[in-house]
mmCIF file of the C-alpha atoms, coordinates in Angstrom:
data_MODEL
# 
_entry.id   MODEL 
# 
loop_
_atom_site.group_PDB 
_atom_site.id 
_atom_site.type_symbol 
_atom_site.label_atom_id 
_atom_site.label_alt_id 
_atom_site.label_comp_id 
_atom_site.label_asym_id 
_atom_site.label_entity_id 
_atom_site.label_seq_id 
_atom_site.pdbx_PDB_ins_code 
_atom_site.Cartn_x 
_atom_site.Cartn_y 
_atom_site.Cartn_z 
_atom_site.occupancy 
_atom_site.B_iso_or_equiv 
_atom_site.pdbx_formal_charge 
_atom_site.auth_seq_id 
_atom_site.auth_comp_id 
_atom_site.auth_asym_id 
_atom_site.auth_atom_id 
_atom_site.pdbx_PDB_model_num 
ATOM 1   C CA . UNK A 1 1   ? 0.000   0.000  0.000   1.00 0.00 ? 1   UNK A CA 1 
ATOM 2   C CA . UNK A 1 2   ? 2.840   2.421  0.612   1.00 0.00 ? 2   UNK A CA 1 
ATOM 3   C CA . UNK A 1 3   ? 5.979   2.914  -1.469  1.00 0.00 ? 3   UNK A CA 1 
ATOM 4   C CA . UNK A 1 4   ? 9.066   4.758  0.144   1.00 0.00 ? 4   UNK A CA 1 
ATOM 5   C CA . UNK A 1 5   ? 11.846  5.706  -1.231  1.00 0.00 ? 5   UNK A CA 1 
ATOM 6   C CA . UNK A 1 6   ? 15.066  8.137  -1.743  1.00 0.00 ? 6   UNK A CA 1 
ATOM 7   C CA . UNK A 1 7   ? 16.023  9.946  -4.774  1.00 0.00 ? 7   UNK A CA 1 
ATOM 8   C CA . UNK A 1 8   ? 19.280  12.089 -2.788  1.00 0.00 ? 8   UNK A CA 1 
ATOM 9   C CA . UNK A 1 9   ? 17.994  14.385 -0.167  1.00 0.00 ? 9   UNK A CA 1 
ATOM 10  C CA . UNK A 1 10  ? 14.196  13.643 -1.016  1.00 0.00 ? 10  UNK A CA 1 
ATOM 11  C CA . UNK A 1 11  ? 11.929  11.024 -0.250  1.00 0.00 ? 11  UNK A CA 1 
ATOM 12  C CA . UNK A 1 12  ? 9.123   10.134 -1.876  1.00 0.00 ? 12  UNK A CA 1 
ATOM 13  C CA . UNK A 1 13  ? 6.361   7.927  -0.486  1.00 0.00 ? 13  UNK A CA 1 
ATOM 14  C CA . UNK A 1 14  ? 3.639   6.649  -2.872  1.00 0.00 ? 14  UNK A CA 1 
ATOM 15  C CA . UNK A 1 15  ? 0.244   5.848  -1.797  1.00 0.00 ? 15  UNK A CA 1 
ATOM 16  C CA . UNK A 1 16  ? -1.215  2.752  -4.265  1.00 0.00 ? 16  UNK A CA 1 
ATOM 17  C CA . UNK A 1 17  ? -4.021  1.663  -2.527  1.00 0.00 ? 17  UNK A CA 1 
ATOM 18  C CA . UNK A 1 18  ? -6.599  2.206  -5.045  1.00 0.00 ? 18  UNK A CA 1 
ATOM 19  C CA . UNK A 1 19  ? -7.987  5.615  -4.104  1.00 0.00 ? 19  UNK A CA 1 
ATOM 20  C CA . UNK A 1 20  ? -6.084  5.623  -1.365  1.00 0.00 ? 20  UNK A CA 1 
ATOM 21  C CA . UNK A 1 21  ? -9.093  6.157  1.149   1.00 0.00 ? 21  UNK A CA 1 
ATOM 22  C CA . UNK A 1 22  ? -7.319  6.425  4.587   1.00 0.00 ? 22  UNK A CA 1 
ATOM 23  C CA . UNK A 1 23  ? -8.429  3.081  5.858   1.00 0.00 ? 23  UNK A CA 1 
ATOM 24  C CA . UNK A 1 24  ? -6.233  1.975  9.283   1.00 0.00 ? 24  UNK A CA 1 
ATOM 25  C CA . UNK A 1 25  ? -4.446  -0.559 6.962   1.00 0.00 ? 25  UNK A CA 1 
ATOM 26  C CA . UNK A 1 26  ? -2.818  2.648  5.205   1.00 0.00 ? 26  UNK A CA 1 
ATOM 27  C CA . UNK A 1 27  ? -2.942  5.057  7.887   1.00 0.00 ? 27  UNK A CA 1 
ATOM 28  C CA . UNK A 1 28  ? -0.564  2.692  10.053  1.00 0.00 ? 28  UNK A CA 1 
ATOM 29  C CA . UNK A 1 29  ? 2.571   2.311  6.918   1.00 0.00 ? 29  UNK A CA 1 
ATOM 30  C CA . UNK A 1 30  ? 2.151   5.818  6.774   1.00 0.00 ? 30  UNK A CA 1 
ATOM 31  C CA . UNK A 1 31  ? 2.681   6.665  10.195  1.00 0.00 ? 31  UNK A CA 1 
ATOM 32  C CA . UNK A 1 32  ? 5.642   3.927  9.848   1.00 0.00 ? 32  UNK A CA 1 
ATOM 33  C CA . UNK A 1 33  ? 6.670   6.399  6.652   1.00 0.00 ? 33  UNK A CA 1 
ATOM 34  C CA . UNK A 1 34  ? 6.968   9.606  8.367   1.00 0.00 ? 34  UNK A CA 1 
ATOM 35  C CA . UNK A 1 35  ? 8.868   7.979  11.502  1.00 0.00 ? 35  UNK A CA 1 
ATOM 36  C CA . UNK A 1 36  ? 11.291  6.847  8.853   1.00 0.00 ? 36  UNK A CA 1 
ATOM 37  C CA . UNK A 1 37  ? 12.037  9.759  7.097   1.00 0.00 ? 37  UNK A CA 1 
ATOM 38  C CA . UNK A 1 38  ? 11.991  12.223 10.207  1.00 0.00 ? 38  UNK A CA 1 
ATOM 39  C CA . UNK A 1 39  ? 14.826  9.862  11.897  1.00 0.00 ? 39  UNK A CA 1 
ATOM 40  C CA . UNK A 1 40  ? 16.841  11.124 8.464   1.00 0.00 ? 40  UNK A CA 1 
ATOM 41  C CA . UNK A 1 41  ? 20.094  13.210 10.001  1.00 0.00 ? 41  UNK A CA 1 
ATOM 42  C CA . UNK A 1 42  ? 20.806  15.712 7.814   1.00 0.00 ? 42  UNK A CA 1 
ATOM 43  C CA . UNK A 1 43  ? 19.167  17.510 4.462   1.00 0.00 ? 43  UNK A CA 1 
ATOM 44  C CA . UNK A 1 44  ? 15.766  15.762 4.004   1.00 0.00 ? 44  UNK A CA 1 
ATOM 45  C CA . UNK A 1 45  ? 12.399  16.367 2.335   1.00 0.00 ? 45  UNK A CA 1 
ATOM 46  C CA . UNK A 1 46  ? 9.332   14.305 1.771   1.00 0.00 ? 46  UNK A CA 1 
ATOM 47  C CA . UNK A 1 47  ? 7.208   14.542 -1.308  1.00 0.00 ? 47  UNK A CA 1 
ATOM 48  C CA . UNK A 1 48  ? 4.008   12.595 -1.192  1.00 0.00 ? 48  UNK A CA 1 
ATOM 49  C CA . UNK A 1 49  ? 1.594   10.728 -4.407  1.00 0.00 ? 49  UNK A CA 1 
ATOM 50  C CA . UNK A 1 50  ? -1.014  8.497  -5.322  1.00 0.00 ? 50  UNK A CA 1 
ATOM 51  C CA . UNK A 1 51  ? -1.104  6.080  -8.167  1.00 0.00 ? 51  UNK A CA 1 
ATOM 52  C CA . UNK A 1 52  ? -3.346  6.039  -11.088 1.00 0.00 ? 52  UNK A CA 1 
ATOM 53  C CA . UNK A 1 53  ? -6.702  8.558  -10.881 1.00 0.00 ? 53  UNK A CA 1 
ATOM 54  C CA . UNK A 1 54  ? -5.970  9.630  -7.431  1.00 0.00 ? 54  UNK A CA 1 
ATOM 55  C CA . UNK A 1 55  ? -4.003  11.135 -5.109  1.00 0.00 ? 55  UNK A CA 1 
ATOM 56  C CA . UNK A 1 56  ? -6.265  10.301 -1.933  1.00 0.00 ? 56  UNK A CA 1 
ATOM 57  C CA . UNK A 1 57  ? -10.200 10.400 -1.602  1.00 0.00 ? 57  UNK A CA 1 
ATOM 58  C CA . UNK A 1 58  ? -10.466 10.718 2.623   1.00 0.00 ? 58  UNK A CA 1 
ATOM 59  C CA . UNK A 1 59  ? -11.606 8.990  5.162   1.00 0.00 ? 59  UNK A CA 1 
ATOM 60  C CA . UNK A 1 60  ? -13.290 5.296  4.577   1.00 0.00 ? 60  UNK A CA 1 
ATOM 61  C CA . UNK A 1 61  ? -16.206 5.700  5.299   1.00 0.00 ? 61  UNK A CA 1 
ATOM 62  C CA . UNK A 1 62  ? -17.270 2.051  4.230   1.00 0.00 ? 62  UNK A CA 1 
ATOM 63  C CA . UNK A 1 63  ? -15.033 0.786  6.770   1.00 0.00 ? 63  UNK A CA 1 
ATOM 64  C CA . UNK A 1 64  ? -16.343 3.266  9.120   1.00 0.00 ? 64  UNK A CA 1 
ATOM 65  C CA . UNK A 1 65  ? -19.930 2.489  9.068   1.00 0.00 ? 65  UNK A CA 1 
ATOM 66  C CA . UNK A 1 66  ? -18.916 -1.493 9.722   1.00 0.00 ? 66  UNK A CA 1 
ATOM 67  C CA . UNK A 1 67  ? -16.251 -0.847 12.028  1.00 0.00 ? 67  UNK A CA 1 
ATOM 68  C CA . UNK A 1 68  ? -18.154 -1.333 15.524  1.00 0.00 ? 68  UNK A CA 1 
ATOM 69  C CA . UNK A 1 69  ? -16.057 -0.824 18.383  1.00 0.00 ? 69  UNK A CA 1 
ATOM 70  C CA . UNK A 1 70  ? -12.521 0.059  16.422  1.00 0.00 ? 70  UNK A CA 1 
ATOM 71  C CA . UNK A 1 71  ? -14.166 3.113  15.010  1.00 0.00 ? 71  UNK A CA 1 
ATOM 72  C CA . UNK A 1 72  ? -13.620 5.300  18.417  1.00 0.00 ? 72  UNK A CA 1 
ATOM 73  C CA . UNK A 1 73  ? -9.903  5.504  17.513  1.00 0.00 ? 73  UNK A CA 1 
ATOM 74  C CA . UNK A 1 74  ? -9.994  6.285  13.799  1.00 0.00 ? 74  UNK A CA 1 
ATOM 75  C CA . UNK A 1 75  ? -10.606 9.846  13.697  1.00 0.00 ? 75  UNK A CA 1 
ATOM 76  C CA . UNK A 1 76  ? -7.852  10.542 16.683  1.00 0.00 ? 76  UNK A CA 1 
ATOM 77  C CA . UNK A 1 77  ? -5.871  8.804  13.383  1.00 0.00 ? 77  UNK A CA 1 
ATOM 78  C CA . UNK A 1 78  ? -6.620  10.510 10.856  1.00 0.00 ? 78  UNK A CA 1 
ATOM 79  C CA . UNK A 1 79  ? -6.058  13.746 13.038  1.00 0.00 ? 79  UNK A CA 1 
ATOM 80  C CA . UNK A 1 80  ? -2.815  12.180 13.751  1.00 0.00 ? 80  UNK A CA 1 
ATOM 81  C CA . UNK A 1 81  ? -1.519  11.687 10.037  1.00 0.00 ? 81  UNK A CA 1 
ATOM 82  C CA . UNK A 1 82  ? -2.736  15.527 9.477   1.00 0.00 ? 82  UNK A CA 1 
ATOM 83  C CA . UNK A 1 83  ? -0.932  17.178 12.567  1.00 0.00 ? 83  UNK A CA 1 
ATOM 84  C CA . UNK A 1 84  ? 2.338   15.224 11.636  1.00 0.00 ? 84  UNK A CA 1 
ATOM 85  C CA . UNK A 1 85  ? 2.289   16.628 8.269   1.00 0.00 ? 85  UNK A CA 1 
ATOM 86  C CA . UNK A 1 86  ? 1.316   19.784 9.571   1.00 0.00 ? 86  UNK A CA 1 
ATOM 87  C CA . UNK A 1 87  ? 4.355   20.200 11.454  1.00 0.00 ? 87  UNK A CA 1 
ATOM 88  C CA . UNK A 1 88  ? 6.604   17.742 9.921   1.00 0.00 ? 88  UNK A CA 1 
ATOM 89  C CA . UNK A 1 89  ? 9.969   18.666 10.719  1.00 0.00 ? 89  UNK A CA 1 
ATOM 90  C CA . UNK A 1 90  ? 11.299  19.017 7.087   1.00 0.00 ? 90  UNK A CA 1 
ATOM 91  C CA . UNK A 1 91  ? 9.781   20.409 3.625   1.00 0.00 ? 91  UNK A CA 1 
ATOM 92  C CA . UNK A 1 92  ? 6.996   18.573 2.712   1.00 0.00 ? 92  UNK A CA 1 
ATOM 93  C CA . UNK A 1 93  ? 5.963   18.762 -1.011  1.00 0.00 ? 93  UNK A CA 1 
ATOM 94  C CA . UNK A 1 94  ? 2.415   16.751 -2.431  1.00 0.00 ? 94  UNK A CA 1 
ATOM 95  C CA . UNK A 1 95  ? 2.582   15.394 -6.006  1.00 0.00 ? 95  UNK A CA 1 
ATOM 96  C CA . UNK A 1 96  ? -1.464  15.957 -6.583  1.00 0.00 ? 96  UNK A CA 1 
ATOM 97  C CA . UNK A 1 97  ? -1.601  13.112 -9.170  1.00 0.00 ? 97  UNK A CA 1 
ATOM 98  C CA . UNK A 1 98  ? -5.587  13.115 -8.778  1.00 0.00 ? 98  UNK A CA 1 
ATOM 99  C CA . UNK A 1 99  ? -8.470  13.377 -7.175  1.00 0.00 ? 99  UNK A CA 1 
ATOM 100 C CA . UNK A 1 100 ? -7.940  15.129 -3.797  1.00 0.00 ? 100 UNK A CA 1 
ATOM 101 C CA . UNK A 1 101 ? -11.357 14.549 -1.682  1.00 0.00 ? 101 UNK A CA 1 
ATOM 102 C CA . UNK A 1 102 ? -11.738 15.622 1.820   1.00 0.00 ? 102 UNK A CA 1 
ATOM 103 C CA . UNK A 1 103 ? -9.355  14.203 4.323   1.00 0.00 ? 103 UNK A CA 1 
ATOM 104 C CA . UNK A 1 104 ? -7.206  13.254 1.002   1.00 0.00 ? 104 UNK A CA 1 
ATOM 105 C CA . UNK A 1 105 ? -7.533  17.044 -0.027  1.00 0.00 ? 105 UNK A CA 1 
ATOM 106 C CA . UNK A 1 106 ? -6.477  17.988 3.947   1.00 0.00 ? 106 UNK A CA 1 
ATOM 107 C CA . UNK A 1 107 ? -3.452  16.048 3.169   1.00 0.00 ? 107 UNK A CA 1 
ATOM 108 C CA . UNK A 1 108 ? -2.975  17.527 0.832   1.00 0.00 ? 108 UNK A CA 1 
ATOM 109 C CA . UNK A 1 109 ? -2.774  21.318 1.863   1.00 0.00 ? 109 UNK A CA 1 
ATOM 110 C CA . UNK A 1 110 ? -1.042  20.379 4.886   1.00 0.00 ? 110 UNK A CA 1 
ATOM 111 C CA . UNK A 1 111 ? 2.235   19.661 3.274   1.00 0.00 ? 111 UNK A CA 1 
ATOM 112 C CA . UNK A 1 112 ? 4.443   22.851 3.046   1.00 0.00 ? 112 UNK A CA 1 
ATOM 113 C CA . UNK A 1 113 ? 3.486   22.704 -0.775  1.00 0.00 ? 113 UNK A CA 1 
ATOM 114 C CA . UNK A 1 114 ? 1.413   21.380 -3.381  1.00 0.00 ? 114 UNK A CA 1 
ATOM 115 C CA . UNK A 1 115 ? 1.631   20.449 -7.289  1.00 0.00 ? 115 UNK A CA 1 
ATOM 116 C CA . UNK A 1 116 ? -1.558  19.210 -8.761  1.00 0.00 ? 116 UNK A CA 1 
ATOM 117 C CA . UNK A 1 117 ? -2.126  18.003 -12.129 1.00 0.00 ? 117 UNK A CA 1 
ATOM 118 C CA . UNK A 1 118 ? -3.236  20.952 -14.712 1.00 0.00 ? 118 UNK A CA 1 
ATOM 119 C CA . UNK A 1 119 ? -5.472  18.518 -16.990 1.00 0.00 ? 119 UNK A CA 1 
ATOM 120 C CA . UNK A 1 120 ? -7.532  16.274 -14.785 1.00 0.00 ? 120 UNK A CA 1 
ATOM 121 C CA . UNK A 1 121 ? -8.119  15.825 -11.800 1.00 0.00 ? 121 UNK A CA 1 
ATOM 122 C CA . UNK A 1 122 ? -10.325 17.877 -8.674  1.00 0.00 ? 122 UNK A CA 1 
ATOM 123 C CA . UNK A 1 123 ? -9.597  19.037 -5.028  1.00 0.00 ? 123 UNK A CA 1 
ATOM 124 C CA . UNK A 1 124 ? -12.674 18.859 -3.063  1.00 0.00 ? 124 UNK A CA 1 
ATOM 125 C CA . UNK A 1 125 ? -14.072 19.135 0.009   1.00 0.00 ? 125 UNK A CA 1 
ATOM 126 C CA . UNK A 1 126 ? -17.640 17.749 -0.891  1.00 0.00 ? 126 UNK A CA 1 
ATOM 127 C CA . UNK A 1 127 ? -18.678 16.996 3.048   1.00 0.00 ? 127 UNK A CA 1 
ATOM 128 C CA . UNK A 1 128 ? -21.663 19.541 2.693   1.00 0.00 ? 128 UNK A CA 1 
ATOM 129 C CA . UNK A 1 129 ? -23.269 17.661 -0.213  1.00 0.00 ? 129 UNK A CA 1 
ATOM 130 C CA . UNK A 1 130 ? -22.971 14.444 1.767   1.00 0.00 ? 130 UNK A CA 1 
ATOM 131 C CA . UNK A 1 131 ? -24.618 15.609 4.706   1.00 0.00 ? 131 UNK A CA 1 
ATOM 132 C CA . UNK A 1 132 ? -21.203 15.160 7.146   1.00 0.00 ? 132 UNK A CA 1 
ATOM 133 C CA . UNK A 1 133 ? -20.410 18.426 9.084   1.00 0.00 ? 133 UNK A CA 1 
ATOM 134 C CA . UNK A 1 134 ? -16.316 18.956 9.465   1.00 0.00 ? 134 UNK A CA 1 
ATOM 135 C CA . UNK A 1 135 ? -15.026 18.520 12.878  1.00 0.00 ? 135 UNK A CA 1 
ATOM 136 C CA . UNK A 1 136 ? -13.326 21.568 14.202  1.00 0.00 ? 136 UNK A CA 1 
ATOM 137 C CA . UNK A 1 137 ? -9.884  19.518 14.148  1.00 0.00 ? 137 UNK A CA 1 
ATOM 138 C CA . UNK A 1 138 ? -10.156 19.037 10.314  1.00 0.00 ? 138 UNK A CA 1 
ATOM 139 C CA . UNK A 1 139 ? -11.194 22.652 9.492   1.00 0.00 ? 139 UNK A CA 1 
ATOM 140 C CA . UNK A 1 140 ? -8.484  23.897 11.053  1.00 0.00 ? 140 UNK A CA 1 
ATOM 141 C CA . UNK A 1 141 ? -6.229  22.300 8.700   1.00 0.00 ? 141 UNK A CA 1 
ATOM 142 C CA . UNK A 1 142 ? -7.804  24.516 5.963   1.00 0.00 ? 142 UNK A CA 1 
ATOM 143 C CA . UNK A 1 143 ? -8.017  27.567 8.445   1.00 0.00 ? 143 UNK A CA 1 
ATOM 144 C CA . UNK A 1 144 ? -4.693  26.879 9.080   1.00 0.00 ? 144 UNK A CA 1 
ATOM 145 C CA . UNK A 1 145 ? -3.487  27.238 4.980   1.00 0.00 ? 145 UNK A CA 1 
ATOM 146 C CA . UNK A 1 146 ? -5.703  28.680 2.851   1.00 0.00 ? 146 UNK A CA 1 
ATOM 147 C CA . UNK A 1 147 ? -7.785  32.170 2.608   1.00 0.00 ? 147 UNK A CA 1 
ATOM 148 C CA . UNK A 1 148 ? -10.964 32.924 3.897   1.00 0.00 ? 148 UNK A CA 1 
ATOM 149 C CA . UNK A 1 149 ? -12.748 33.250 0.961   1.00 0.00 ? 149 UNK A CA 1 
ATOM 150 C CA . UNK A 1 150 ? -11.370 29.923 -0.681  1.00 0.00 ? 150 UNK A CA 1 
ATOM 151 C CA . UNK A 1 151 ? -12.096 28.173 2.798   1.00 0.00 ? 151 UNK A CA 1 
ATOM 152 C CA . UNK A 1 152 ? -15.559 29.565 2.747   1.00 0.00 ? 152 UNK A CA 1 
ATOM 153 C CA . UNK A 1 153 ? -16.556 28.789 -0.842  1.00 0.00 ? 153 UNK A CA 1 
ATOM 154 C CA . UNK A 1 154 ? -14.501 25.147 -0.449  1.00 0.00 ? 154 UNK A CA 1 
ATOM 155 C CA . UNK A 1 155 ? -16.700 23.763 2.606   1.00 0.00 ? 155 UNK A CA 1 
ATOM 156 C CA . UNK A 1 156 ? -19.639 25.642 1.675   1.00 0.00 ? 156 UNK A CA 1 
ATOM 157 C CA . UNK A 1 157 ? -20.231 24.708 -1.764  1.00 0.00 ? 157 UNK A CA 1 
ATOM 158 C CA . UNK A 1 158 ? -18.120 21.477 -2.300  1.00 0.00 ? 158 UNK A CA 1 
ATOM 159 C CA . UNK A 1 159 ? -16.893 23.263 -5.216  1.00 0.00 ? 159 UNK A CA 1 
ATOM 160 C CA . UNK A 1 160 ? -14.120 20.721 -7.289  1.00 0.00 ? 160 UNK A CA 1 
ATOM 161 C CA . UNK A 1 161 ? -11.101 22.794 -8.107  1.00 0.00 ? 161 UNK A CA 1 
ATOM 162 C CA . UNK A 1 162 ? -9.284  21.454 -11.383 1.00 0.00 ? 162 UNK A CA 1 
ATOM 163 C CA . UNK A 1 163 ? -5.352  22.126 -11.311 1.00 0.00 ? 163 UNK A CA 1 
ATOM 164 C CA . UNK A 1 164 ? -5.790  25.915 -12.885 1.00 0.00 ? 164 UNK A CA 1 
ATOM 165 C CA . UNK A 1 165 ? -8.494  26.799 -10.341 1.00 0.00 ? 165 UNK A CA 1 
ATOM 166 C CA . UNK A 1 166 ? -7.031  25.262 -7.420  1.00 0.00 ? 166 UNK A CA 1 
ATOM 167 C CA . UNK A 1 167 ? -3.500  27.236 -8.238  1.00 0.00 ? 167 UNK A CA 1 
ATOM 168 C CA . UNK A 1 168 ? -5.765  30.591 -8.544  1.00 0.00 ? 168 UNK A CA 1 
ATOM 169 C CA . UNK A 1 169 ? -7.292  29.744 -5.464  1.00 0.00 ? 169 UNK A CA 1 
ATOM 170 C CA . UNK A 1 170 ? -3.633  29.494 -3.693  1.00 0.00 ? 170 UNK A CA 1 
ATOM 171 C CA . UNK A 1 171 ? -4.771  25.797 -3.020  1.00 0.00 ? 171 UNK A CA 1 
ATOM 172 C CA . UNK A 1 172 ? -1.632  24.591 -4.705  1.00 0.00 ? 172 UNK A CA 1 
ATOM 173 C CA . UNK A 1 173 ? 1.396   26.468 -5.572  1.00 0.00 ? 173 UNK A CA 1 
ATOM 174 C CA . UNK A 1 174 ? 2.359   25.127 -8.964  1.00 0.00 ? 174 UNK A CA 1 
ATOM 175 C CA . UNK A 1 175 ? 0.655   23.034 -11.726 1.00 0.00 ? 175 UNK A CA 1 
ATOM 176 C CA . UNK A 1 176 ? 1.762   20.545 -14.521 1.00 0.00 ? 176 UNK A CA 1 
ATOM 177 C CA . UNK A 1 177 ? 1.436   18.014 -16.848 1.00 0.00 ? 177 UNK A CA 1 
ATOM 178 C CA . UNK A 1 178 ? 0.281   14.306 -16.246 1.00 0.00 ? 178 UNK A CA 1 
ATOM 179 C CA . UNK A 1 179 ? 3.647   13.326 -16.298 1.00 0.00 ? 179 UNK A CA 1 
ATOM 180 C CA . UNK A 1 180 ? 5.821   16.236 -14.903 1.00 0.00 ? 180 UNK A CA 1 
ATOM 181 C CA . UNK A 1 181 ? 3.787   16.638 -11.489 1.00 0.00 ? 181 UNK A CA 1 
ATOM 182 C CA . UNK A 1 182 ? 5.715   14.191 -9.654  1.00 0.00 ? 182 UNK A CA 1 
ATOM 183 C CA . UNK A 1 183 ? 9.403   15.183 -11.249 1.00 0.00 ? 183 UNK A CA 1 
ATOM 184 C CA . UNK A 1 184 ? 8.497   19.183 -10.117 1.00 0.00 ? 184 UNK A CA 1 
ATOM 185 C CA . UNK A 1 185 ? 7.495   18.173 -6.468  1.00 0.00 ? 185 UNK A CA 1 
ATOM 186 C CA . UNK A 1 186 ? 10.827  16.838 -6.018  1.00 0.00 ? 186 UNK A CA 1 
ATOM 187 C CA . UNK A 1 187 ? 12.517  19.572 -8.147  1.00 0.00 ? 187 UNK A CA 1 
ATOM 188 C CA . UNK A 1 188 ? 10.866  21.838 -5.460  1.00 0.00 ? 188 UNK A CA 1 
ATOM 189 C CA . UNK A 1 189 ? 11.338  19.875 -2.497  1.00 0.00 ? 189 UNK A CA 1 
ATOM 190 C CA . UNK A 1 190 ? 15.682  18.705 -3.304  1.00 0.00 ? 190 UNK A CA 1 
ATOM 191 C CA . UNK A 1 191 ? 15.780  22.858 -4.011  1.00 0.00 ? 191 UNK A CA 1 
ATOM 192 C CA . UNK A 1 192 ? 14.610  23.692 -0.252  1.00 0.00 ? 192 UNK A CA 1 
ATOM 193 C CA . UNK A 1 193 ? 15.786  19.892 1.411   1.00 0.00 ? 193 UNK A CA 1 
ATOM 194 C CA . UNK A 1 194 ? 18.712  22.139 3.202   1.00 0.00 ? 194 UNK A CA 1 
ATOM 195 C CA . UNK A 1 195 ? 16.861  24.343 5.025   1.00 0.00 ? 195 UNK A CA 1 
ATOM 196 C CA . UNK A 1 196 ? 17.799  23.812 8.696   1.00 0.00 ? 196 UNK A CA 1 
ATOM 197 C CA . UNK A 1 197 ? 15.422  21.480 10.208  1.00 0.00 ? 197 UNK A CA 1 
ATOM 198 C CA . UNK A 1 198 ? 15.644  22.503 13.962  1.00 0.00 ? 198 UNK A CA 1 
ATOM 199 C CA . UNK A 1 199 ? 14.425  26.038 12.436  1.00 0.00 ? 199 UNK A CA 1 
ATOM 200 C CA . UNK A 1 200 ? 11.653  24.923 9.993   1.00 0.00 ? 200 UNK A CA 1 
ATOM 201 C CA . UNK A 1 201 ? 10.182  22.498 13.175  1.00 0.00 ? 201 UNK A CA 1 
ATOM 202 C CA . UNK A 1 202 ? 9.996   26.070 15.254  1.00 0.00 ? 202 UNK A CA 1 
ATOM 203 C CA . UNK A 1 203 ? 8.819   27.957 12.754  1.00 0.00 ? 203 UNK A CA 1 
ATOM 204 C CA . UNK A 1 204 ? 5.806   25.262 11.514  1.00 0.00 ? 204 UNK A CA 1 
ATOM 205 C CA . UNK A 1 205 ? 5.345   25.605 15.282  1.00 0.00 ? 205 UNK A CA 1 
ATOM 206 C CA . UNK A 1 206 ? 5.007   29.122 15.550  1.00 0.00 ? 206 UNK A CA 1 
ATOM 207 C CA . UNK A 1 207 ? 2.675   29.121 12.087  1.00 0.00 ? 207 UNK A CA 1 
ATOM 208 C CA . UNK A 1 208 ? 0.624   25.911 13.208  1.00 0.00 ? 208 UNK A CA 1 
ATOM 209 C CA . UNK A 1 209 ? 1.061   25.390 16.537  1.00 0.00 ? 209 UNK A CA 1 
ATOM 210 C CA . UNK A 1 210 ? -3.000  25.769 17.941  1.00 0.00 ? 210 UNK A CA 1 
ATOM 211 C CA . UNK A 1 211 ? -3.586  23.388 14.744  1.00 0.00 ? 211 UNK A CA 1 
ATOM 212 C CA . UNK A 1 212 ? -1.301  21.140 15.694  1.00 0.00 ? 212 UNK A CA 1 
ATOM 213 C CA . UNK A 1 213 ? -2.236  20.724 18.974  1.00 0.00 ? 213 UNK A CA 1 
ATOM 214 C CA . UNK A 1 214 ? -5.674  20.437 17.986  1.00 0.00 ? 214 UNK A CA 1 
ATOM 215 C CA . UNK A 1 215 ? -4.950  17.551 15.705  1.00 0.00 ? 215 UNK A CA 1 
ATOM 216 C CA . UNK A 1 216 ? -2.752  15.653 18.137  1.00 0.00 ? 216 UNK A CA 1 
ATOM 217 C CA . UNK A 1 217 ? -4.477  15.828 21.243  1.00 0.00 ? 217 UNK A CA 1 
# 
């Protein structure tokens, strides 16, 4: 389900689990993921993709709704994976290879940056449409990133955001082809790997901090 590996100073973890919903049989390699790479001494940064169609569609729900007892611990998760990235202690690039829904379009926006696809694929938070308010934890991850205005018309409507829209938007900061979106994440991320981690971890503390907390508990 998870792919991770280093090309130099980056690593890039691949999510190809389908659509990549963030079942607890991907949200546990991931965690295992991001311990790995933030042991890394030295220049380090992490770009994150999907496989195929998507990038990541959220939470799974059909696991959710058949989960019973094990579902009391799954959103604390989720939160989990979101406040990591939030802070994560070196840059943090996603390769938006697809669809981006809800807790996969959190994920998202939570890395330090974002390329997304110009020709297909959406970013959506659709959660209005489907009749499931946000929590305050995973609002604040949009709070957090984006403006006001994009925030409001993003959870309000459930608008989907192709590549151009999302980048006018300031959802993502760069767009490109099918088959360049991956090779300019880490272009981005090797060009800003040497940025002093000690000093990026205080200052995604300083920028994040009340979100963080939120999200971690």
């Amino acid at each position: 389900m998870i792919d991770l590996h280093q090309d130099g100073s980056v690593w890039v973890l691949r999510m190809n689990a389908g659509e990549n919903r963030f079942s607890p049989d991907l949200l546990a390699p991931l965690d295992r993921a991001l311990d790995e790479v933030a042991a890394t001494e030295g220049p380090c940064a992490l770009v994150t993709t999907g496989d195929g169609k998507f990038y990541s569609n959220g939470l799974d729900l059909d696991w959710l709704l058949t989960a019973g007892d094990e579902a009391a611990g799954y959103l604390p998760a989720v939160y989990g994976l979101l406040g990591r990235m939030l802070s994560f202690p070196a840059i943090t690039v996603a390769a938006v290879n697809g669809h981006a829904f809800g807790a996969g379009a959190l994920l998202a926006v939570a890395h330090d940056f974002a390329v997304m696809r110009a020709d297909r694929g959406y970013w959506c938070m659709p959660e209005a449409g489907l009749g499931l308010p946000l929590s305050p934890q995973l609002l604040s991850v949009l709070t957090a990133k984006l403006a006001r205005r994009t925030v409001q018309e993003a959870v309000i409507t459930g608008r989907r955001f192709g590549g151009p829209d999302a980048l006018a938007a300031g959802i993502v900061h760069r767009v490109a082809g099918a088959e360049e979106v991956l090779p300019e994440a880490v272009k981005l991320a090797a060009s800003l790997a040497g940025q002093d981690r000690a000093t990026l971890a205080e200052h995604k503390r300083l920028l994040y901090g009340d979100e963080t907390r939120l999200l971690l508990g």
